[in-house]
BAMI-703307 format. One record per residue (C-alpha): residue number from 0; residue in three letters; x, y, z. Coordinates in nm, 4 decimals, padded with zeros to 6 digits. Layout:
N
(NUM ala (X Y Z)) ...
This chain:
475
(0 unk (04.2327 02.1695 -01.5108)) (1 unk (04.0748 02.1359 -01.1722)) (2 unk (03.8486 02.4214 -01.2211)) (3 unk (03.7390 02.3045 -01.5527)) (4 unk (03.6188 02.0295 -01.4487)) (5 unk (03.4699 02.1372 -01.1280)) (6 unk (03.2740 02.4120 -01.4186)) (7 unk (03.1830 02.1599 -01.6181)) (8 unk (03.0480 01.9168 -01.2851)) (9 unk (02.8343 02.2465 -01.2307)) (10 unk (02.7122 02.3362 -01.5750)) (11 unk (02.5878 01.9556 -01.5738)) (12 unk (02.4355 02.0146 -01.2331)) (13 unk (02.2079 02.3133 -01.3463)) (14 unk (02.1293 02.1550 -01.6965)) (15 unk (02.0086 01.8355 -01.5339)) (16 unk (01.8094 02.0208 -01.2638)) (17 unk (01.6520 02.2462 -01.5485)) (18 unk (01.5420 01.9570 -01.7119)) (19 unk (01.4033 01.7955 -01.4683)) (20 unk (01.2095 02.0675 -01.3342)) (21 unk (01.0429 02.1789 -01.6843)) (22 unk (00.8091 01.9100 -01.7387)) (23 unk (00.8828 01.8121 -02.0773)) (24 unk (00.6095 01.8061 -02.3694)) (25 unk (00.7552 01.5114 -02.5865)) (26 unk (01.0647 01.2700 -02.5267)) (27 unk (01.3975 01.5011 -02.5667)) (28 unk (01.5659 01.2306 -02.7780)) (29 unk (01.3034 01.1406 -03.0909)) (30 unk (01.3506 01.4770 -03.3026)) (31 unk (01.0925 01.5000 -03.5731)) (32 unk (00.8479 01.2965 -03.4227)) (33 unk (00.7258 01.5910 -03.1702)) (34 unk (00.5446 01.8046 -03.3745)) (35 unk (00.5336 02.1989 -03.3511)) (36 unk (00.3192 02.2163 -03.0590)) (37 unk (00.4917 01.9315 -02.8369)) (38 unk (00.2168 01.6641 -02.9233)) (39 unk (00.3915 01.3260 -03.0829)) (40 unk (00.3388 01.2564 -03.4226)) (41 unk (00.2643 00.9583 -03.6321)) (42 unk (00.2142 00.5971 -03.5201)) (43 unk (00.3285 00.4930 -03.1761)) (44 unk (00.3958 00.1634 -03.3033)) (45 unk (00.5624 00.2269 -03.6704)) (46 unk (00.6579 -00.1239 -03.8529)) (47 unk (00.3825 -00.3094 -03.6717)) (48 unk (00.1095 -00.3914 -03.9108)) (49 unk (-00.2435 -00.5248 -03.7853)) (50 unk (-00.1971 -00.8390 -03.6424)) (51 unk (-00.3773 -01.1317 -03.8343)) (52 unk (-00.5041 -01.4659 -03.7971)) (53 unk (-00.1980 -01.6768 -04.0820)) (54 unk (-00.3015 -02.0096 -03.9007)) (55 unk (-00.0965 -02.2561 -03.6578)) (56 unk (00.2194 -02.3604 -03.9535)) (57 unk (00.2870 -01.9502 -03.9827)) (58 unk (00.6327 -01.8678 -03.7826)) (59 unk (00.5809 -01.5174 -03.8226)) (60 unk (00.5416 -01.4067 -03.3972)) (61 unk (00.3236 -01.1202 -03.5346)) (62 unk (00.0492 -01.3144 -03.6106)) (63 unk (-00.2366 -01.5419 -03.4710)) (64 unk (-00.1788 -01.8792 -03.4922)) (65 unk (-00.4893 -01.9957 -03.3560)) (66 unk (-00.7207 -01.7160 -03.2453)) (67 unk (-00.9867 -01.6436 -03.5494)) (68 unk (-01.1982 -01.4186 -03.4271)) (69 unk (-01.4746 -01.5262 -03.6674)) (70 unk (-01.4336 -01.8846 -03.6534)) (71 unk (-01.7687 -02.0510 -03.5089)) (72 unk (-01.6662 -02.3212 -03.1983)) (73 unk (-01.9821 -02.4896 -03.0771)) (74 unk (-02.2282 -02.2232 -03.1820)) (75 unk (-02.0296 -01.8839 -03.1114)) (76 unk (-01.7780 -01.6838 -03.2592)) (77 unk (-01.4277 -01.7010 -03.1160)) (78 unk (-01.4017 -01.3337 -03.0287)) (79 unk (-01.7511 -01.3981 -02.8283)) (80 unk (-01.6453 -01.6880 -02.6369)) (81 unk (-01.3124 -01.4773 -02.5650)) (82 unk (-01.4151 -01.1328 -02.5343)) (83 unk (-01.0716 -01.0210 -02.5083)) (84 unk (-00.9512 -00.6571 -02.2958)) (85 unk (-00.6274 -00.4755 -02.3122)) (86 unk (-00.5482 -00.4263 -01.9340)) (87 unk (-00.4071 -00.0362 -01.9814)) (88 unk (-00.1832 00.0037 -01.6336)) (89 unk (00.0085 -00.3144 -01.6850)) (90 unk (00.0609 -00.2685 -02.0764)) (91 unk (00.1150 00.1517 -02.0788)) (92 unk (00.2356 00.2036 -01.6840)) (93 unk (00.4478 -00.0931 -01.6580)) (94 unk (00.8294 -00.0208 -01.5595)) (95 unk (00.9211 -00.3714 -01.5412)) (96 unk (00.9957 -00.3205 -01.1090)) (97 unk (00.9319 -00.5741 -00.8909)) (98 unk (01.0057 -00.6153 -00.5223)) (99 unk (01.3566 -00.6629 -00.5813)) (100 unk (01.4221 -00.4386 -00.8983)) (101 unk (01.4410 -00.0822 -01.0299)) (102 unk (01.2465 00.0064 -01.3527)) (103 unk (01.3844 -00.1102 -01.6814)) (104 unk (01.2081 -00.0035 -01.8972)) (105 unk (01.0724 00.3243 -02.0161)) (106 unk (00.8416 00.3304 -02.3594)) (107 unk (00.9846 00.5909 -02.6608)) (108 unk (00.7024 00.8284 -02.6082)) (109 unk (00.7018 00.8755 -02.2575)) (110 unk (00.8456 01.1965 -02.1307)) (111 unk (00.9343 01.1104 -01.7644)) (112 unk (00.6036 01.3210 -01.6323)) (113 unk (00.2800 01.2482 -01.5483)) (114 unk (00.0946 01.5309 -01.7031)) (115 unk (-00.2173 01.5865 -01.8905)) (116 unk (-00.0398 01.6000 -02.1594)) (117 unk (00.1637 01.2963 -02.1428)) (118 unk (-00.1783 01.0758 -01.9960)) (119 unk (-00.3537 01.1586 -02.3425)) (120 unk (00.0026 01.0892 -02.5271)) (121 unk (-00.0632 00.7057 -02.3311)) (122 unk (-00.4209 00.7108 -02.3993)) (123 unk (-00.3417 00.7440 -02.8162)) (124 unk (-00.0795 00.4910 -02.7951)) (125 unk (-00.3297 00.2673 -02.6048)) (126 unk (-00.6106 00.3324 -02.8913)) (127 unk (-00.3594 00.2207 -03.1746)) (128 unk (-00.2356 -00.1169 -02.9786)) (129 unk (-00.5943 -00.1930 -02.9615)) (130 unk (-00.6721 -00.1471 -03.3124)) (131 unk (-00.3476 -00.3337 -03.4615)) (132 unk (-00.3978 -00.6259 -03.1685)) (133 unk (-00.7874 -00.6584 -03.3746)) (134 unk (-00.9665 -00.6671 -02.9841)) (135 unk (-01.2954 -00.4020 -02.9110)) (136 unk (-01.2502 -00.3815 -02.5358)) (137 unk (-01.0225 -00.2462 -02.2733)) (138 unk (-00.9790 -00.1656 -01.8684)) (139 unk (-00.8639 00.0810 -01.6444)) (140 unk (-00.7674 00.2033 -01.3360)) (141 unk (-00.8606 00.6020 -01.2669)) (142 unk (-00.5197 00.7359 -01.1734)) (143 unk (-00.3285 00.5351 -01.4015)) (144 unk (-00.5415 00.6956 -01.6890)) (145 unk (-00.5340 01.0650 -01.5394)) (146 unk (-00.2625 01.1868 -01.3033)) (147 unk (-00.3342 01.2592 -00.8819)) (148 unk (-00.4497 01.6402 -00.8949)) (149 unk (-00.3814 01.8618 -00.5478)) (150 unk (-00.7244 01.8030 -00.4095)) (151 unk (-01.0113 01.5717 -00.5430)) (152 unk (-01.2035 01.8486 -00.7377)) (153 unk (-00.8808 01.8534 -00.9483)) (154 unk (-00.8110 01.5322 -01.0131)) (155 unk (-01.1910 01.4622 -01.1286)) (156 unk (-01.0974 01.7193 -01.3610)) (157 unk (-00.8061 01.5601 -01.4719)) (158 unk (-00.9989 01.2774 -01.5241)) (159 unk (-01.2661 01.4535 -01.7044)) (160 unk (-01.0190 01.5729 -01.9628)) (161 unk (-00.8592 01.2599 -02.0430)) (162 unk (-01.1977 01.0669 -02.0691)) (163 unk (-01.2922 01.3107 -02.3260)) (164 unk (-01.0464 01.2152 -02.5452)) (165 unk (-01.0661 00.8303 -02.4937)) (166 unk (-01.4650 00.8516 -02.5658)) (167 unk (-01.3164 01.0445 -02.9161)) (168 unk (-01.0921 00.7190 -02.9509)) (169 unk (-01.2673 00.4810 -02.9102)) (170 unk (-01.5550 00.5613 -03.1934)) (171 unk (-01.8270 00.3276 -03.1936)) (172 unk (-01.6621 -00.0070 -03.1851)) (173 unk (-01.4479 -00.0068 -02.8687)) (174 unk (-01.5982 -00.0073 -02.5331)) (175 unk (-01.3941 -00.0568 -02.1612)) (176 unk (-01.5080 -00.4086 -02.0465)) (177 unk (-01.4772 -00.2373 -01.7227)) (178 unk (-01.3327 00.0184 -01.4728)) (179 unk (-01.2221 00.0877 -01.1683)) (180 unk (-01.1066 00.3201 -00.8886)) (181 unk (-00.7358 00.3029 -00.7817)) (182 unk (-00.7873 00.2583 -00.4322)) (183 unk (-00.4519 00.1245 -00.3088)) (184 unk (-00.1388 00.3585 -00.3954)) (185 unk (-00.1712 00.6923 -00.2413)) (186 unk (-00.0311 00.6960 00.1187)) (187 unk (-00.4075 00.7954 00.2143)) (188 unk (-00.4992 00.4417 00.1875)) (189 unk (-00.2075 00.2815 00.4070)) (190 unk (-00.4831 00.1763 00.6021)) (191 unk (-00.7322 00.0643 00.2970)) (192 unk (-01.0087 00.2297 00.1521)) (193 unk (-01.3424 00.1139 00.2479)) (194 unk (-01.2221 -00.0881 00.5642)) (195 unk (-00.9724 00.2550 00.6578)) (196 unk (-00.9770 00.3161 01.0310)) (197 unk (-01.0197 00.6917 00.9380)) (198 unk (-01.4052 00.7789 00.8636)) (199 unk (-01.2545 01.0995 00.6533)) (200 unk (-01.0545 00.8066 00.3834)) (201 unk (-01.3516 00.6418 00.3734)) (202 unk (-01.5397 00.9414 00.2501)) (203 unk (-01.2460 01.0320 -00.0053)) (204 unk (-01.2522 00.6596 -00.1094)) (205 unk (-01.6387 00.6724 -00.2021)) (206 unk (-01.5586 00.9796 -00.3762)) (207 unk (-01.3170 00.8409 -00.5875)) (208 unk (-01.5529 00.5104 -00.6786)) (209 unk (-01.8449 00.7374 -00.7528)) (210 unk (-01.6543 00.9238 -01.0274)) (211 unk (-01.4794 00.6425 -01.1666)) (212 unk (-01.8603 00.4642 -01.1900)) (213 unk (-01.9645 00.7616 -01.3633)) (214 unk (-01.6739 00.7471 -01.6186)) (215 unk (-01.6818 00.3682 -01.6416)) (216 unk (-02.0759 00.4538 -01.7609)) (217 unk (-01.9982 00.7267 -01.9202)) (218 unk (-01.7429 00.5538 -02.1957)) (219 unk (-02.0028 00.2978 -02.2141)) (220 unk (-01.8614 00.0033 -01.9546)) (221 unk (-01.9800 -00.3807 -01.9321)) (222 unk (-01.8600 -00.3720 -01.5833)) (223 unk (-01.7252 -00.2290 -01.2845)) (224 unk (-01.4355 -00.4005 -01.0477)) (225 unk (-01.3588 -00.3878 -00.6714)) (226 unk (-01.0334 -00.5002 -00.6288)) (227 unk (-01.1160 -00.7173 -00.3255)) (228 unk (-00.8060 -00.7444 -00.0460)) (229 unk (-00.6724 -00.3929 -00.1098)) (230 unk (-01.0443 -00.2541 -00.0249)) (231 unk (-00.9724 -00.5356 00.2579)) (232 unk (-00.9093 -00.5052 00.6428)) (233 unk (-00.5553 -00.4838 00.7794)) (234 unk (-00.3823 -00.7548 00.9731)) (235 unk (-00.2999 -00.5986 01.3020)) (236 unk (-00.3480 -00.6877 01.6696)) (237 unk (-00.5711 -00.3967 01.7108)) (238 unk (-00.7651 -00.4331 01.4385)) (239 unk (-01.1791 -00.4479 01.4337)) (240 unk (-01.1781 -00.7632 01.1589)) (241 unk (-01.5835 -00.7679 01.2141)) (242 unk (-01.6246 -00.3620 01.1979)) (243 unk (-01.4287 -00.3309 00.9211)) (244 unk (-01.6047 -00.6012 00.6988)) (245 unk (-01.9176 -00.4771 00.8304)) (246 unk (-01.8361 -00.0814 00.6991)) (247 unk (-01.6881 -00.2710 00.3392)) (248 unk (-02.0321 -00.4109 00.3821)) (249 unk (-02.1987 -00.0332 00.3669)) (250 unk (-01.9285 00.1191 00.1213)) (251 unk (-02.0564 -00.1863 -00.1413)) (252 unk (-02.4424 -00.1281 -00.0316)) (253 unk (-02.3702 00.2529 -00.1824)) (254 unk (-02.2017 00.1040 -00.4676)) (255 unk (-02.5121 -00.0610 -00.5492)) (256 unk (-02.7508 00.1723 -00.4748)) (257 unk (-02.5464 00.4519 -00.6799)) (258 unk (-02.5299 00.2058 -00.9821)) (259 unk (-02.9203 00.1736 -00.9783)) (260 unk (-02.9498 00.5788 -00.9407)) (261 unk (-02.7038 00.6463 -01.2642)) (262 unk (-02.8634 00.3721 -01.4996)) (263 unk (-02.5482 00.1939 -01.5229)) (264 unk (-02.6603 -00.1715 -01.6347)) (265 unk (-02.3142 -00.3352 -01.6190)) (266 unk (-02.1806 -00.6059 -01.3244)) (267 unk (-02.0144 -00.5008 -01.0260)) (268 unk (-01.7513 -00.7549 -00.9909)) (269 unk (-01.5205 -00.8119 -00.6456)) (270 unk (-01.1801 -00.9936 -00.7276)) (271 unk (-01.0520 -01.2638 -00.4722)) (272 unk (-00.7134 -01.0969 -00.3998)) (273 unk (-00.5422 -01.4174 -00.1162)) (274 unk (-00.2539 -01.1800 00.0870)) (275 unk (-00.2316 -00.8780 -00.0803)) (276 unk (-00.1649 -00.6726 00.0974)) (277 unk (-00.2714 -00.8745 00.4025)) (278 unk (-00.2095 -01.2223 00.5144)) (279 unk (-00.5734 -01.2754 00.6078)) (280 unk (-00.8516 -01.1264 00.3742)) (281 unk (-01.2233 -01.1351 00.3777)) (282 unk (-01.1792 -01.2395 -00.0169)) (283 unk (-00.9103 -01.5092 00.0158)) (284 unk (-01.0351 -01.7317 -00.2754)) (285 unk (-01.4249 -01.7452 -00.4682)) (286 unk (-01.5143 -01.9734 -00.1730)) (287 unk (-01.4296 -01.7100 00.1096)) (288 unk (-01.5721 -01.3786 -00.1435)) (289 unk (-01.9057 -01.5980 -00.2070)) (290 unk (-01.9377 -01.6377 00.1527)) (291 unk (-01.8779 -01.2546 00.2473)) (292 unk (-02.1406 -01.1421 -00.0276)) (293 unk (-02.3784 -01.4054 00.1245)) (294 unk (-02.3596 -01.3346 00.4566)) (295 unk (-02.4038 -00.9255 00.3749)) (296 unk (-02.7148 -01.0268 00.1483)) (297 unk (-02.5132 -00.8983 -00.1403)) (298 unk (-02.4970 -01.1809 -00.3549)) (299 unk (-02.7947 -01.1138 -00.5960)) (300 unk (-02.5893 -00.7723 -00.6512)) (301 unk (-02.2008 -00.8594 -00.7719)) (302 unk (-02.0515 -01.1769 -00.9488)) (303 unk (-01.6473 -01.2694 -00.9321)) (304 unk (-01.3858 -01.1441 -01.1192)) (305 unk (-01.1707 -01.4482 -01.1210)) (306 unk (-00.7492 -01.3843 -01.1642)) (307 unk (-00.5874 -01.7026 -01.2756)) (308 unk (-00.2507 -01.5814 -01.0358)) (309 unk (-00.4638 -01.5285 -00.7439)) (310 unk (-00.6344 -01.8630 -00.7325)) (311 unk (-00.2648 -02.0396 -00.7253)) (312 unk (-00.1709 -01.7919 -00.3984)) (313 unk (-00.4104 -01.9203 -00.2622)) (314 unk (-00.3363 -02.2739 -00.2715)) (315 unk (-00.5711 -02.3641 -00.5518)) (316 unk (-00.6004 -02.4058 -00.9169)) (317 unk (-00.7495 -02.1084 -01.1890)) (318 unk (-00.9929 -02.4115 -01.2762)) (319 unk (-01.0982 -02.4835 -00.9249)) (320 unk (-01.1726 -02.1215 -00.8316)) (321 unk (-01.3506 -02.0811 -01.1356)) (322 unk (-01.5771 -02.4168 -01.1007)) (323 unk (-01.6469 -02.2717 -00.7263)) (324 unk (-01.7878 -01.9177 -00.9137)) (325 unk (-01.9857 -02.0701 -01.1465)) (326 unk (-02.1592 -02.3485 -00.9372)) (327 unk (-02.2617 -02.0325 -00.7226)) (328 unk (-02.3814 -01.8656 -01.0161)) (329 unk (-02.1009 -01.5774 -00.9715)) (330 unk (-01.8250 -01.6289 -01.2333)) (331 unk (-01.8307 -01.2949 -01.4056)) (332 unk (-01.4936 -01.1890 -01.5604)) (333 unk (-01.1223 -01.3862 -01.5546)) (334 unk (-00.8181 -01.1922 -01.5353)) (335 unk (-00.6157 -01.4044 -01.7813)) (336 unk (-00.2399 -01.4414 -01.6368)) (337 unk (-00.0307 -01.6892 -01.4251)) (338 unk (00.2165 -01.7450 -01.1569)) (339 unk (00.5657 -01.8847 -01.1439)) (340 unk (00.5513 -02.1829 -00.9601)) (341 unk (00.8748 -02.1087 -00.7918)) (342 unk (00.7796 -01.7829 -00.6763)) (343 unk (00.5698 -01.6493 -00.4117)) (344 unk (00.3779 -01.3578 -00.5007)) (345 unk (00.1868 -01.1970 -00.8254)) (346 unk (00.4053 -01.2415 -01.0561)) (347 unk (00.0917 -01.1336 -01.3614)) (348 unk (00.2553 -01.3297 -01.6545)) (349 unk (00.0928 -01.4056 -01.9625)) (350 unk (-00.1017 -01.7577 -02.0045)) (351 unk (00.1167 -01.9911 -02.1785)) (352 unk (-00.0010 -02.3033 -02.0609)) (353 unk (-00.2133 -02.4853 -02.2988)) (354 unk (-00.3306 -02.7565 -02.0726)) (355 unk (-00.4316 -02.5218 -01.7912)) (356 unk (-00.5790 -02.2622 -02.0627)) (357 unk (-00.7920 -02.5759 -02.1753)) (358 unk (-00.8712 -02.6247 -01.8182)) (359 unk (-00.9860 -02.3022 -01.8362)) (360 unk (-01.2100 -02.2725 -02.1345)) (361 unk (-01.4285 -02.5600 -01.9967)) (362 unk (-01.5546 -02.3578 -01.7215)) (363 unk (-01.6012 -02.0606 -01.9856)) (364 unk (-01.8392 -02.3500 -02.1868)) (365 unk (-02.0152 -02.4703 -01.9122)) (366 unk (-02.0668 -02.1258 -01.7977)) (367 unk (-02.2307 -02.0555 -02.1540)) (368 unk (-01.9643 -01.7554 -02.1719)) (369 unk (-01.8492 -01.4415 -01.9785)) (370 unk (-02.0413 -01.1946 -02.1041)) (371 unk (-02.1120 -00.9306 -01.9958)) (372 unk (-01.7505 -01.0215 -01.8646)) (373 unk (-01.4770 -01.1443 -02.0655)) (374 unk (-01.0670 -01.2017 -02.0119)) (375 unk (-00.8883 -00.9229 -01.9322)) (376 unk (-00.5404 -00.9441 -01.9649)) (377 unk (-00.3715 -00.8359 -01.6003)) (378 unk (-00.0568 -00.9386 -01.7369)) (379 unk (00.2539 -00.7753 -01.7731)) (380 unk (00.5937 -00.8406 -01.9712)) (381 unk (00.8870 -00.9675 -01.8170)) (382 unk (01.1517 -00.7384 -01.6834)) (383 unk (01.4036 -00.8228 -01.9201)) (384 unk (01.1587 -00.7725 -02.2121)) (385 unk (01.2056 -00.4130 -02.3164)) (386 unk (01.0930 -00.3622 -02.6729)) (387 unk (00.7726 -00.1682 -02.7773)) (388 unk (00.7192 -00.5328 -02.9925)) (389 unk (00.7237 -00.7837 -02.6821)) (390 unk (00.4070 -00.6276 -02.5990)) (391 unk (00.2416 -00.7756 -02.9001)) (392 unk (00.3827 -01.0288 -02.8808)) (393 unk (00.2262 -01.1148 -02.5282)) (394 unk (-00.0503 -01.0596 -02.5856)) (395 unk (-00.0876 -01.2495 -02.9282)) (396 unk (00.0711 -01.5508 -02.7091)) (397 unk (-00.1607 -01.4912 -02.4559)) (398 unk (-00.4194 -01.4873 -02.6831)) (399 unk (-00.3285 -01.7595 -02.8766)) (400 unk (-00.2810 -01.9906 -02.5572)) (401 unk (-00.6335 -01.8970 -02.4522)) (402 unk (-00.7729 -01.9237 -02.8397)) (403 unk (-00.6152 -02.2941 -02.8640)) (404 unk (-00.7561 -02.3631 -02.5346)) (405 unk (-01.0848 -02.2855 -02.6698)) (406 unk (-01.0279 -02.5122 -02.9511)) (407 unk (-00.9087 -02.7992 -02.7118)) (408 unk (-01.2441 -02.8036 -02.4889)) (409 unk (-01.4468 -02.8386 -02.7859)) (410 unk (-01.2515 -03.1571 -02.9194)) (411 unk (-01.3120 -03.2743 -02.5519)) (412 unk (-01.6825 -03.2023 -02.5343)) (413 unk (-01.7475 -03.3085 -02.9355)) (414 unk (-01.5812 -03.6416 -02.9032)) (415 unk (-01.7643 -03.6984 -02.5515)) (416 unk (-01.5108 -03.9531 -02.4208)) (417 unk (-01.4117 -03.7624 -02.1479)) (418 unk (-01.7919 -03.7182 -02.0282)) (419 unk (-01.8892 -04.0147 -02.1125)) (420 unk (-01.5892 -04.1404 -01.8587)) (421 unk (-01.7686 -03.8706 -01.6205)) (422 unk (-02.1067 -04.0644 -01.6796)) (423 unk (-01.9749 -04.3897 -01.6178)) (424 unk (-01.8434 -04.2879 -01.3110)) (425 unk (-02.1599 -04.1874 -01.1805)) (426 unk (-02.3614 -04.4208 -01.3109)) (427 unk (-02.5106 -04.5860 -00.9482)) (428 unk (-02.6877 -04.1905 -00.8820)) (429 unk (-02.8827 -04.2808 -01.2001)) (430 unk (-03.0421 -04.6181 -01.0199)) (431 unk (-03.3340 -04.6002 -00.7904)) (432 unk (-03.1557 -04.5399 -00.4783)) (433 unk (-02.9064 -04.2538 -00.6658)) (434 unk (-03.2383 -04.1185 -00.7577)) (435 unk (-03.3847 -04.0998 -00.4186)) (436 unk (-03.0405 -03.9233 -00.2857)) (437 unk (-03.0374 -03.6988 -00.5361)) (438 unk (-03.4184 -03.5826 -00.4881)) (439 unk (-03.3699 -03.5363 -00.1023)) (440 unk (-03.6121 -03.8274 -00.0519)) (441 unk (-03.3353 -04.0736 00.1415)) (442 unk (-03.3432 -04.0471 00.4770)) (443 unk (-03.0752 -04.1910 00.7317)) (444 unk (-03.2587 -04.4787 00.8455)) (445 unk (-03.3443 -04.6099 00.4888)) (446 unk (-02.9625 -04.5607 00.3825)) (447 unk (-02.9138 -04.7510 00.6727)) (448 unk (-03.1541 -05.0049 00.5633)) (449 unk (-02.9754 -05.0478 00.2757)) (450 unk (-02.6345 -05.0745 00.3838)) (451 unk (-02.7029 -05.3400 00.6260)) (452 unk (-02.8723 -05.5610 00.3209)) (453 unk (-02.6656 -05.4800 00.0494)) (454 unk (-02.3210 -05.5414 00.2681)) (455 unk (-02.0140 -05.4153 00.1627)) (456 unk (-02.0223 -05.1952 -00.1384)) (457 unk (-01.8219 -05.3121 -00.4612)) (458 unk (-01.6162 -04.9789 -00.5466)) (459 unk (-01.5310 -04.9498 -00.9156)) (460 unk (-01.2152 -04.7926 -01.0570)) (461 unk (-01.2108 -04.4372 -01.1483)) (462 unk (-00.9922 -04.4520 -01.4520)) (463 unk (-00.7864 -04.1411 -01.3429)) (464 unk (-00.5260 -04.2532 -01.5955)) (465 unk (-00.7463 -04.3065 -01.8705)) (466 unk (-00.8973 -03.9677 -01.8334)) (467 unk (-00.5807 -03.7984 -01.7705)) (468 unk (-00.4725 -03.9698 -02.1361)) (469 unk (-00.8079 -03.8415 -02.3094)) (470 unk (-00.7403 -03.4990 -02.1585)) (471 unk (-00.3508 -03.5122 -02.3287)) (472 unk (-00.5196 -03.6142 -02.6375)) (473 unk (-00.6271 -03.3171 -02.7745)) (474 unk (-00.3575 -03.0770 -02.6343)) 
């Protein structure tokens, strides 16, 4: 009895190592829908129909309740004022880890490898959840779309391959609102990328962003990321903070001049990315990236790709950071998720808040837009959401949240009591002396002047209530 089980302990040994060692072509466990030749066959997502717009009374959770792509709000379409992207790690390379958590989950066409063929097998799948969502625009990191090759030649041919296909995919209707090079995973970049202590990474780093601007181009690309703090310098005691910012400085100079030299017309965008991986980065918040592209006479060159998550680690709201971009004319692109409150790192969940998503969508007005940019959806689904349908349905709720959002700024700016609150507020700039501030023509000694005569001002109430109430209104 002994030995038979001992024989069977080993026959399960050399079964599981042969399995695991012969990459497989198509998931073992799906039968007849691997075709002949190993390639999957039919839909990816069978028994989810296109998703459409039934209105806010429809209870069905595979539809839009308020996103209507065509709708007109104050002059433009919905889909223009939204512009949404399918982010493709997060939604097709998502395990559902986290710092404290194995995997758990593991999509019915994957085949546990990270071949060629499985990276077109995502790249379909991705294609069809962007057609049955109804959005025209995607994102991507380079390795996630093609796998690591054994030295860089390879793995631009990797990428090569797979780009093919998605350029096939897309047809004329889809385009990437942007790309990017993954410049954070491989153990060559313990150090960063641009702002790596070793000359040779740095090198290998520009590599990588020079073929992943050529592909971004290539598929026809509205923009191109940096992802900000993991590009960013390292906090150590014997660490060169000025050297390294000054050799980021250089590595974006050749991002810019390389742009220029391949016709690429779309934004370069840098993401304010507050301690990650750091605790103290050159791109903390908008404020801190603004000042870094300033100072390095950059700032004609890139504009901010605000994430909603990132603006809360750093102590302040997605509203505030984005009001800081687009006073300094640099709000470019939001990445459309949130953060527990509870919790203390990137926690990239979907936007469900209609109050801050309405928050939101008056910067987008004021800003006349995103585009080129748009909202990207760096968003993931929970760990304990595991079916191939909760990743419709996050991103219909994400869009939705963002859609009704939409809908609530323009009832604020179209009934005008809000502003008009704003107005009233303000009201003593639009006298003879707020004039006279305004245009730079008050000096000290005639504000002085003034005090002395006028006495002690009368301060008016600001109605915070009131406008708080006006702002609940219309959520």
């Amino acid at each position: 009895m002994a030995g038979r089980i001992l024989l069977l302990l080993l026959c399960m040994i050399v079964v599981s190592f042969i399995v695991n060692a012969a990459p497989q072509t198509c998931p073992a466990d799906l039968g007849k829908k691997c075709g002949e030749d190993g390639e999957w066959e039919g839909e990816f997502f069978p028994g989810i129909p296109k998703i459409k717009y039934e209105g806010p009374s429809s209870k069905n959770p595979l539809s839009y309740k308020w996103y209507n792509a065509e709708e007109e709000i104050l002059g433009k379409k919905m889909k223009d004022w939204l512009r949404f992207s399918v982010a493709f790690w997060h939604t097709f390379r998502g395990t559902g880890a986290d710092p404290f958590g194995a995997p758990t989950k593991q999509w019915p066409w994957e085949d546990g490898t990270n071949s060629i063929a499985m990276a077109k097998r995502r790249m379909r799948a991705n294609f069809e959840f962007i057609n049955k969502l109804g959005v025209d625009r995607w994102c991507f990191h380079d390795r996630d779309i093609a796998p690591d090759g054994k030295t860089l030649k390879e793995s631009n041919a990797n990428l090569d391959e797979v780009v093919a296909l998605a350029k096939e995919l897309q047809g004329d209707k889809i385009r990437p609102l942007w790309g990017t090079a993954q410049l954070f995973m491989h153990p060559r970049y313990m150090h960063g990328a641009a702002t790596s202590s070793e000359a040779a990474v740095y090198a290998y780093a520009a590599a990588q962003v020079k073929k992943a601007m050529e592909v971004t181009h290539y598929l026809g690309g509205e923009n191109y990321v940096f992802w900000g703090g993991r590009e960013g310098y390292q906090s150590l005691l014997n660490t060169d903070m000025e050297r390294e910012l000054d050799h980021l400085a250089r590595f974006l100079e050749s991002a810019v001049a390389y742009k220029k030299k391949i016709g690429f017309n779309g934004t370069l965008l840098i993401e304010p990315k507050p301690q990650e991986p750091t605790k103290h980065q050159y791109d903390w918040d908008a404020a801190t990236t603004a000042n870094f592209l300033r100072k390095y006479g950059l700032i004609d060159e890139f504009k901010l790709n605000i994430e909603c998550n990132h603006a809360t680690l750093s102590g302040h709201s997605c509203h505030h950071d984005l009001e800081v971009a687009r006073i300094n004319g640099l709000l470019g692109n939001i990445d459309a998720n949130t953060g527990d409150p509870q919790i203390g790192w990137d926690t990239d969940q979907f936007m469900t808040d209609i109050a801050e998503a309405t928050m939101v969508m008056l910067s987008v007005i004021k800003n006349d837009g995103l585009a080129p940019g748009g909202f990207n959806f760096d968003a993931k689904l929970r760990r304990e959401s595991t079916d191939v349908e909760d990743l419709f349905i996050a991103h219909i709720s994400g869009m939705d949240t963002l859609a009704r959002g939409l809908r609530n700024a323009a009832k604020l700016i179209e009934d005008g009591s809000l502003y008009e609150l704003g107005r009233k507020r303000y009201s003593s700039f639009d006298t003879e002396l707020g004039a006279k501030i305004e245009a730079g023509k008050a000096d000290f000694e005639m504000l002085e002047k003034i005090a002395m005569e006028g006495g002690e001002p009368k301060v008016a109430s600001a109605k915070q209530e009131l406008a708080e109430m006006i702002f609940q209104s219309v959520l």
